[in-house]
LUMDREN-961824 format. One record per residue (C-alpha): x, y, z. Coordinates in steps of 0.02 Angstrom, whole numbers, plus 50000, padded with zeros to 5 digits. Example, Ala and Ser with C-alpha at 12.3 -4.5 7.8 and 13.67 -1.06 7.14 Angstrom:
<atoms>
506154977550390 506844994750357 
</atoms>
This chain:
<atoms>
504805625338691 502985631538746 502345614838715 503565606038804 503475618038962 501445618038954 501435598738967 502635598539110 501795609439184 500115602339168 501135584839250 501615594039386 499965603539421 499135587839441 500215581139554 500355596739660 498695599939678 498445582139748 499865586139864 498825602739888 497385590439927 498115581440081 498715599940168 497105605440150 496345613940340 494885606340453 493595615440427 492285603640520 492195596340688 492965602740837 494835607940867 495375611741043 496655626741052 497705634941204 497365651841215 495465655541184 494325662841323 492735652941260 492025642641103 492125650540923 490825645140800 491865646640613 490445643440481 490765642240306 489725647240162 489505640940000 491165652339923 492125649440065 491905663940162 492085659840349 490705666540482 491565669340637 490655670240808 491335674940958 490855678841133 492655690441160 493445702241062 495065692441103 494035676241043 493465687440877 495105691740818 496075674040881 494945665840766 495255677940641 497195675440628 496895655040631 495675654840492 496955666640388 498295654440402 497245641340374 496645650740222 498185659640155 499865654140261 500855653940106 500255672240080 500605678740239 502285673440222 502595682340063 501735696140132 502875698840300 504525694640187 504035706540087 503555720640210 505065717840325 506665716140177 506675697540208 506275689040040 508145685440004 507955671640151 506875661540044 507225667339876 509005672339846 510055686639753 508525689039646 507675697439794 509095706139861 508705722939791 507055722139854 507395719740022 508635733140022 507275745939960 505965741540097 507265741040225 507895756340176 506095764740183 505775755140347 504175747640362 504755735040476 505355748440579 503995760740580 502725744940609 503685742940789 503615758340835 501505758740796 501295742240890 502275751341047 501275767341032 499775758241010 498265758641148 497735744041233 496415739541120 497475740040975 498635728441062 497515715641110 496635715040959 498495713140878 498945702641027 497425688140995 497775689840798 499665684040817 499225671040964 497625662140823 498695662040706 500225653640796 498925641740872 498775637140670 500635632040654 500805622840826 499455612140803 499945591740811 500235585940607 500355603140540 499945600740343 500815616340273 500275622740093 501205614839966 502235629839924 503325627040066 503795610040021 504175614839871 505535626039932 505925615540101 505615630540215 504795628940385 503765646740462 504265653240593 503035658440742 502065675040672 502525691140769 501555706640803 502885713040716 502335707140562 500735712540560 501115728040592 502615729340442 501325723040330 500085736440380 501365751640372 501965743440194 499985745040138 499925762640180 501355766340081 501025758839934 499295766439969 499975785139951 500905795039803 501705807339733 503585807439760 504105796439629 503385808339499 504375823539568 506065812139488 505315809639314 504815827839305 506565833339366 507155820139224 505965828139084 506495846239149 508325839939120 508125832438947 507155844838875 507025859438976 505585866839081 504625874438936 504325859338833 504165849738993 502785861639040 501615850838883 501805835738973 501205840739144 499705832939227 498205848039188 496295841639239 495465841739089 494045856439093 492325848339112 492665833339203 491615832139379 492445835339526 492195825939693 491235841039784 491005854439653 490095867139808 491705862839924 491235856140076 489335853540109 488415848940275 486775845640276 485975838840430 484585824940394 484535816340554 484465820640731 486275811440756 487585813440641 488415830840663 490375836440644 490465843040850 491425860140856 491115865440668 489865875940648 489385885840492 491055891440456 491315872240367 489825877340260 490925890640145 491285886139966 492795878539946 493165854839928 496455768739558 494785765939612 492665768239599 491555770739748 489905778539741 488505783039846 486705785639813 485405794139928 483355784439951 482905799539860 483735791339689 483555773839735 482145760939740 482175755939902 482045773739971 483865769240058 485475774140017 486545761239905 488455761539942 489745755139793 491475751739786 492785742639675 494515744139717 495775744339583 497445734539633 498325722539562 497725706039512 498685692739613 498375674239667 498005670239807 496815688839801 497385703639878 495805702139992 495065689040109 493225689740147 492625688140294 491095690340456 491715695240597 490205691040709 489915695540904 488925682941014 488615693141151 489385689341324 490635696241415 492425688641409 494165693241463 495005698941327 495025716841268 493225719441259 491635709141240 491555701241056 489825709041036 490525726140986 491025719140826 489755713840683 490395719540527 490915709140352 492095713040213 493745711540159 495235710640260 497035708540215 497815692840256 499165695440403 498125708740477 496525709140591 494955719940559 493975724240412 494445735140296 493115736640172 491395733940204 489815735440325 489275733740498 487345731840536 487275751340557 488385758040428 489305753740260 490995762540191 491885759640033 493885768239993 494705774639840 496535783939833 496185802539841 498035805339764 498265821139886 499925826339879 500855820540040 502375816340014 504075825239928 505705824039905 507325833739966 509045834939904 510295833540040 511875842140037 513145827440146 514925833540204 516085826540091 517465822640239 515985814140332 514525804940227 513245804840375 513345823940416 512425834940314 511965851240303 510285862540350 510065880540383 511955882440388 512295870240536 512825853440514 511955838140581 512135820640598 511155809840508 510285793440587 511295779440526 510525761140553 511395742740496 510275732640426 510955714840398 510015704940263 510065685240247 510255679040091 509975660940044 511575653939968 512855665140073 513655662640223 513925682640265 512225693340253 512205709340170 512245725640271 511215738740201 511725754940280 510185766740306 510325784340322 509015794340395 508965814040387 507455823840469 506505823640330 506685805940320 507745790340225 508875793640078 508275782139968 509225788239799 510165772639787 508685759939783 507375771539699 508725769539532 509605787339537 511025781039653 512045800439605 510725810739707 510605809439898 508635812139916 507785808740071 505865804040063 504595815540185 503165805740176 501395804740295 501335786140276 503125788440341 502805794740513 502115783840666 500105785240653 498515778340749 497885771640558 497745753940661 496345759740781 495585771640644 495205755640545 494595746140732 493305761240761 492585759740592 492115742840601 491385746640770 490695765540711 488445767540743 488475783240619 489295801440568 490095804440741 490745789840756 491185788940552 492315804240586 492965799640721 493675786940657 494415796940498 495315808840629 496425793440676 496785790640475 498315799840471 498975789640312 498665783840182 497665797940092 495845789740047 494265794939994 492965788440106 491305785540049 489735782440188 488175777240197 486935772540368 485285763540374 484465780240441 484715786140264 486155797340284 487775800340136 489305806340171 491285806940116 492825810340184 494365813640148 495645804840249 497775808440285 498585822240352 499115835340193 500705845540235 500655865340212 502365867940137 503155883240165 502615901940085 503665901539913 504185883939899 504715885739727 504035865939666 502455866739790 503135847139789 503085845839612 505075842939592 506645839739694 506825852839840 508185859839899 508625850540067 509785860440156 509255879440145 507875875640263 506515888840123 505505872440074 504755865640226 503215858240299 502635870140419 500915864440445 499635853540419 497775855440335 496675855640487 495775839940492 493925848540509 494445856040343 494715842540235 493665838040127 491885832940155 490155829640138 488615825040220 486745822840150 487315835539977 486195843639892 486355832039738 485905815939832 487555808139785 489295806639794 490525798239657 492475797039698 493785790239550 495345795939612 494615812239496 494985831439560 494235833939740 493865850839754 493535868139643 495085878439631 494615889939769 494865878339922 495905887040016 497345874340042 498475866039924 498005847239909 498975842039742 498645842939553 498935823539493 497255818039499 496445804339382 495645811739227 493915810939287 493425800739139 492725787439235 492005799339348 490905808139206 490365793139147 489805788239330 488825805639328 488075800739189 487235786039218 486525793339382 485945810439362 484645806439243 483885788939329 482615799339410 482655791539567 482655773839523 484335766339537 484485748939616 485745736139613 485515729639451 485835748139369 487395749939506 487985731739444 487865737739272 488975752939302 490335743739387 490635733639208 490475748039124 491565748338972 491225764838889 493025773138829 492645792338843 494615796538786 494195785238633 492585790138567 493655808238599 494905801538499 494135796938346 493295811938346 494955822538329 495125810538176 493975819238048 494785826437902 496065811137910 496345799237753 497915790037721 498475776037640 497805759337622 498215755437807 497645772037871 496155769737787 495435753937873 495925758638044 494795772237999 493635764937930 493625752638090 493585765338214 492435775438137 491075763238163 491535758738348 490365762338480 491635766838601 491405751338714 493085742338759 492065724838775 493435709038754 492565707638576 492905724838522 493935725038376 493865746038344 494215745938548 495835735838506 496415747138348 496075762138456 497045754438603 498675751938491 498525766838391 498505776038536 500035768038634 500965771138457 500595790238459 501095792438625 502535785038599 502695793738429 502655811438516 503665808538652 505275797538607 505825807738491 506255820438648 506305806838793 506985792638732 506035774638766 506565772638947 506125791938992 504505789838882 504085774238978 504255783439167 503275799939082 502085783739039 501895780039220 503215765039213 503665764039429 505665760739505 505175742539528 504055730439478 503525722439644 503505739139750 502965752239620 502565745039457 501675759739418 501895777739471 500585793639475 501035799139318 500195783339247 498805786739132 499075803639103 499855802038936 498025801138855 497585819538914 499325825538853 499215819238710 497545826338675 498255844038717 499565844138602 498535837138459 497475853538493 498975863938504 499575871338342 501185878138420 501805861138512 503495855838505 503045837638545 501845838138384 503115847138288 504525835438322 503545819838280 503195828138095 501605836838114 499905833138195 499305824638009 500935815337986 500895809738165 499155802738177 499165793938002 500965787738050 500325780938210 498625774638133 499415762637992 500865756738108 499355749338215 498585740338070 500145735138035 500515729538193 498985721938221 499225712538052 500805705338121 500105698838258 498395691138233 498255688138048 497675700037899 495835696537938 495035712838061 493695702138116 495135692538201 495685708638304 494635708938445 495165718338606 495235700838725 496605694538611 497625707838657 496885711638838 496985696438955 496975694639134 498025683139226 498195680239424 499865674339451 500585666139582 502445669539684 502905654639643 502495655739452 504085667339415 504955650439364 504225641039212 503265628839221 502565635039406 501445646339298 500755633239211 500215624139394 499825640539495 499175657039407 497645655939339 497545663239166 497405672339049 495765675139025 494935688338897 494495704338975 493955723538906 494325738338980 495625751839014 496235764839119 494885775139075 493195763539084 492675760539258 492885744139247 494755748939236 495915735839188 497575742139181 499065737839080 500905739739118 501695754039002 503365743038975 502395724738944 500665731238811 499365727238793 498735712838922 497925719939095 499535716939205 499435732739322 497855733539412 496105728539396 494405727539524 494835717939645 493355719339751 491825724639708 490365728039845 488485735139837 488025738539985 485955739940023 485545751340167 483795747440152 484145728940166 485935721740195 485565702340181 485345710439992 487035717239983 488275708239859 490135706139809 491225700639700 493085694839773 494215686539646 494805673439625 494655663939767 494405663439951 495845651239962 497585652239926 497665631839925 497925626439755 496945608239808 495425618239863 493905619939753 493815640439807 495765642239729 494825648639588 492955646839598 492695665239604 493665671039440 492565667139302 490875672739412 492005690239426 492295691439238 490565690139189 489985702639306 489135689339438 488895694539617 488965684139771 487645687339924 488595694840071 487635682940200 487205693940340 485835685440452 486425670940550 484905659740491 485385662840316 487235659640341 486605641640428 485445638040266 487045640440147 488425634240268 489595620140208 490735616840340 490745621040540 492115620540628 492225624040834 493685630440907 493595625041096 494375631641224 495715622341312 494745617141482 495815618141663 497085603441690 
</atoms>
């Protein structure tokens, strides 16, 4: 059967990539297009990534939108589908419940209602991006990507709309922390709140946090202040890496910004790279194209940058896991199912039809929404269709995110840095920066809701909807987030780890990372006595060192066993704690662990609980992990130290448990790559794959995903490669994505690494050219100067504007 499906599928990935071949884009000569003030100069490096000059801003973002849809059209339309409910149109029934959970959160709706509060550079900027990428699909002989002659499907014209969906979908999937409150509410109702209490999410003791003096000011420069702070902000308080480094530790005598993003690993990439280059001049549209110069990644479908640098300062963006978001029980009138109660009144609830086309049927589906005020019930499509719970989320609410992101690209240094935070309402980020006059600095982005005096879950469960005694009432003041500038330390390191000390004054969340990969971060700086550069900061982004494991093995002394038990020990024992792809006491220590933790807690869960406690998310294209993922390895270590645990005790003893758990992964390991341990290495186990949309029906994987391919790691390295708790052991969940080192000293030095290719056209030789560079830790040069972008070009392609008739 494999045989048979691999060589169809290598028959048909030869002829589709020759059909891929004839749809490929111009990306030389000259193309006259409607719509532009003035010519656009679109230069091409070596991997693809295009070089856009412009004389307008309208110009700068038009050009932007028709070089994504040249790029990644097939993507885009997944994308907007996706963001606005509408993936049954294309796909059928098996994307009906998907739809029905995004249009029931509203993306599409909240999206509208940013574009129509938006300011009028936000607009136009919006505006140009839909009209470039329109001028794409009207041009004379369209050649569409493949993929939509495979399923005989035509796009239609791109709307602001659908930018903007896409954007609000980002930010949600961007923030956390209510689907957690259900699986604790789940654990609390299996096995009541005591023995749920070993299973919450503690920090373990030791681990850095992100600003261990609370919030820290230091002014280095004569610009870069906070306006209207004063010394008050000086009090002790306050899936991702990003780092930054002060001269005084570097060997440039600049600061070094780093950043890898950790989402998941898709094909085409989550991120498009590309300059977004001013030419000077001034032009008609919203602003004169000079006031952008800034490269990075975007997201295809939307304009800007998201990620990167401009020629006066660099930022990089990790989740910050603040808690922003709960859930409430509603109590509904059972003579009317859209009233429901609050404070003892009854009100009605906003009710909205949302009629979904489904390929196949003549009659779409309606999907009734219900909307209380603290937001959609979404019980039904979140998998617990018997509780009415509404959603209050930040990244729920109407925001300026849009120009936040606009002002960055544009920002000259701090003031303008913060500035452009304020307008960050959602999603909740830590924000790393760095300027060429030699100044650090972090913030912490989102609005945080004070709940109410006595809220009995501080957001940690359920709450009770309708008495009105668990709401927001406020919101952390945004000069009091957290935040640094030029610390004492001469560095800042953010992994999603614990922000502030305990004494902060406001209530931020408790589920952050471990702080594993966060230590091991500290570690390799604090003693380089001042003499980091890029090659050291390139090292530490493929860093492989396990700190859980080489914990782990330690908790192992005393420990014999049987035969089994014994060479597991044996083999761990003499493991350096690296998780390289060759690592064979990496790959016993990955399976013995995932067989303890499921050891201790099925036994009181069951698998299916187990898995969600796991981090296992609602659904596997919207949430296939939640923020309880990862947290399973602390736990577990708890309990093992805990004489009196009821998880240990129910699973036999700690001993019985560990030997148990030990000799099943021999065993298993036995099964499954032959009797010899040499033959156990960790890549065998842990491969990464990009898949494609398309490859969900055999052979399509075959032609599109490219994959597997050997990879170390885990959750805990910081090169984190993620696997899903249900599908063990290959890296399915999440993985760098982008990876940026930014040099302040010099930025024609700065260098990325963007998998796996710039385009999504399987016929183009940058499908997948950037894959294997990314697994072997190779960097690409982020070409700054224009005489250096000429010397590597290899295409240029003017867009022209359409002269008067």
């Amino acid at each position: 059967m494999g045989f048979g499906r691999n060589a169809l599928g290598g028959v048909l990935k030869v002829v589709l990539t020759s059909m891929s071949r004839g749809s490929l884009p111009r990306t030389n000569g000259t193309i006259t297009l409607p719509g532009l003030d003035a010519e656009v100069e679109v230069i091409r490096d070596k991997f693809g990534v295009p070089h856009i000059y412009a004389s307008t801003t309208h110009d700068l973002f038009f050009a932007q939108g028709f070089v994504h849809a040249q790029d990644r059209l097939w993507q885009m339309e997944v994308n907007r589908r996706l963001a606005c409910g509408r993936l049954a149109e294309l796909f059928g029934a098996v994307a009906l419940e998907t739809d029905r959970a995004t249009r029931t959160f509203g993306f599409d709706r909240l999206g509208r209602t940013d574009y129509d509060q938006a300011g009028p550079l936000v607009r136009g900027v919006i505006d140009a991006y839909t009209a470039g990428v329109n001028a794409f699909l009207t041009q004379p002989k369209l050649r569409l990507p493949v993929e939509y002659k495979l399923i005989g499907h035509r796009p239609e014209p791109w709307a602001a709309a659908d930018t903007m969906a896409f954007t609000r979908f980002m930010m949600w999937q961007l923030s956390h922390a209510w689907y957690g409150e259900i699986v604790r509410a789940q654990v609390i109702e299996a096995v009541g709140a005591e023995r749920a209490a070993e299973l919450e999410v503690h920090y373990p003791p030791g681990n850095p946090i992100t600003l261990p003096k609370g919030i820290e000011f230091h002014r280095q420069a004569a610009t870069g202040g906070l306006p209207g702070t004063g010394d008050r902000m000086l009090r002790r308080g306050l899936g991702s890496n990003s780092w930054v480094v002060s001269g005084r530790l570097t060997d440039t005598g600049k600061p070094y910004l780093c950043n890898d993003m950790h989402l998941p690993a898709v094909l085409p990439g989550l991120w498009y790279e590309v300059h977004l280059a001013g030419a000077g001049g001034a032009g008609a549209g919203a602003g004169r194209g000079d006031d952008f110069n800034v490269f990075g990644v975007s997201l295809p479908g939307v304009p800007a940058i998201l990620v990167g640098h401009n020629d006066r300062i660099a930022w990089g963006m990790t989740l910050a896991f603040t808690d922003c978001e709960d859930l409430f029980v509603e109590k509904f009138d059972p003579a009317d199912p859209h009233r429901y109660e609050f404070r003892g009144e009854w009100r009605e609830a906003e009710v909205i039809k949302e009629p979904i086309r489904v390929k196949g049927r003549t009659e779409p589906v309606v999907e009734e929404v219900v909307v209380t005020h603290h937001g959609p019930v979404i019980g039904h499509v979140v998998g617990c269709p018997e509780r009415k719970m509404a959603v209050q989320s930040m990244a729920l609410r109407p925001c300026p995110a849009f120009e936040g992101w606009l002002s960055l690209d544009r920002a000259r240094n701090w003031d303008d840095f913060v500035a452009a935070m304020r307008l960050v309402e959602a999603p909740q980020l830590n924000v790393t920066y760095a300027d060429v006059d030699g100044n650090i600095g972090y913030w912490v982005t989102g609005k945080v809701p004070i709940r109410a005096e006595g809220s009995k879950g501080r957001g940690m469960v359920p709450a009770t909807g309708w008495t009105g005694d668990e709401e927001w009432v406020g919101e952390v003041p945004f000069q009091e987030m957290p935040h640094a500038f030029n610390p004492e330390r001469g560095y800042l390191v953010t992994c999603n780890h614990k922000i502030t000390p305990d004494d902060y004054p406001y209530f931020l969340g408790t589920v952050w990372v471990s702080g594993y990969r966060a230590r091991r971060l500290v570690d390799l700086i604090e003693p380089a006595d001042g003499k980091l550069g890029r090659d050291d900061f390139e090292s530490m982004q493929m860093d492989l060192v396990c700190l859980p494991g080489l914990e782990f093995v330690k908790r192992l002394e005393g420990l014999e066993g049987d035969a089994d038990v014994a060479l597991a020990l044996k083999l761990l024992r003499s493991w350096d704690g690296r998780l390289t792809a060759d690592s064979v006491g990496g790959a016993v220590y990955e399976v013995a662990r995932y067989t303890l933790v499921r050891s201790l807690l099925e036994p009181g869960l069951g698998p299916e609980l187990a898995r969600r406690v796991m981090g296992q998310g609602f659904h596997p294209l919207l949430q296939s992990a939640s923020e309880m993922y990862g947290h399973d390895t602390v736990a577990v270590s708890r309990m093992l130290d805990d004489s009196g645990s009821w998880w240990v005790a129910q699973a036999g003893g700690r001993r019985a448990v560990l030997e148990k758990s030990l000799g099943e992964a021999v065993r298993w390991l036995r099964g499954r790559l032959g009797s010899d341990p040499r033959g156990w290495p960790w890549g065998r186990l842990h491969r990464i794959t990009f898949p494609h949309a398309m490859a969900v029906q055999p052979p399509m994987d075959v032609v599109f995903n490219v994959g597997p391919m050997p990879i170390g790691g885990d959750t805990d390295t910081v090169c984190q490669t993620a696997m899903l708790v249900e599908a063990p052991y290959d890296s399915q969940s999440w993985a760098p994505t982008f990876r940026e080192i930014v040099d302040l000293g010099d930025l024609g030095r700065s260098v990325t690494s963007v998998p796996p290719g710039q385009s999504g056209q399987l016929g183009s030789r940058h499908y997948s050219d950037l894959a294997g560079p990314w697994l072997r830790g190779e960097y690409h040069a982020m070409l700054w100067e224009r005489r250096e972008v000429e010397r590597q070009a290899e295409a240029r392609l003017v867009l022209a504007a359409e002269g008067p008739e």
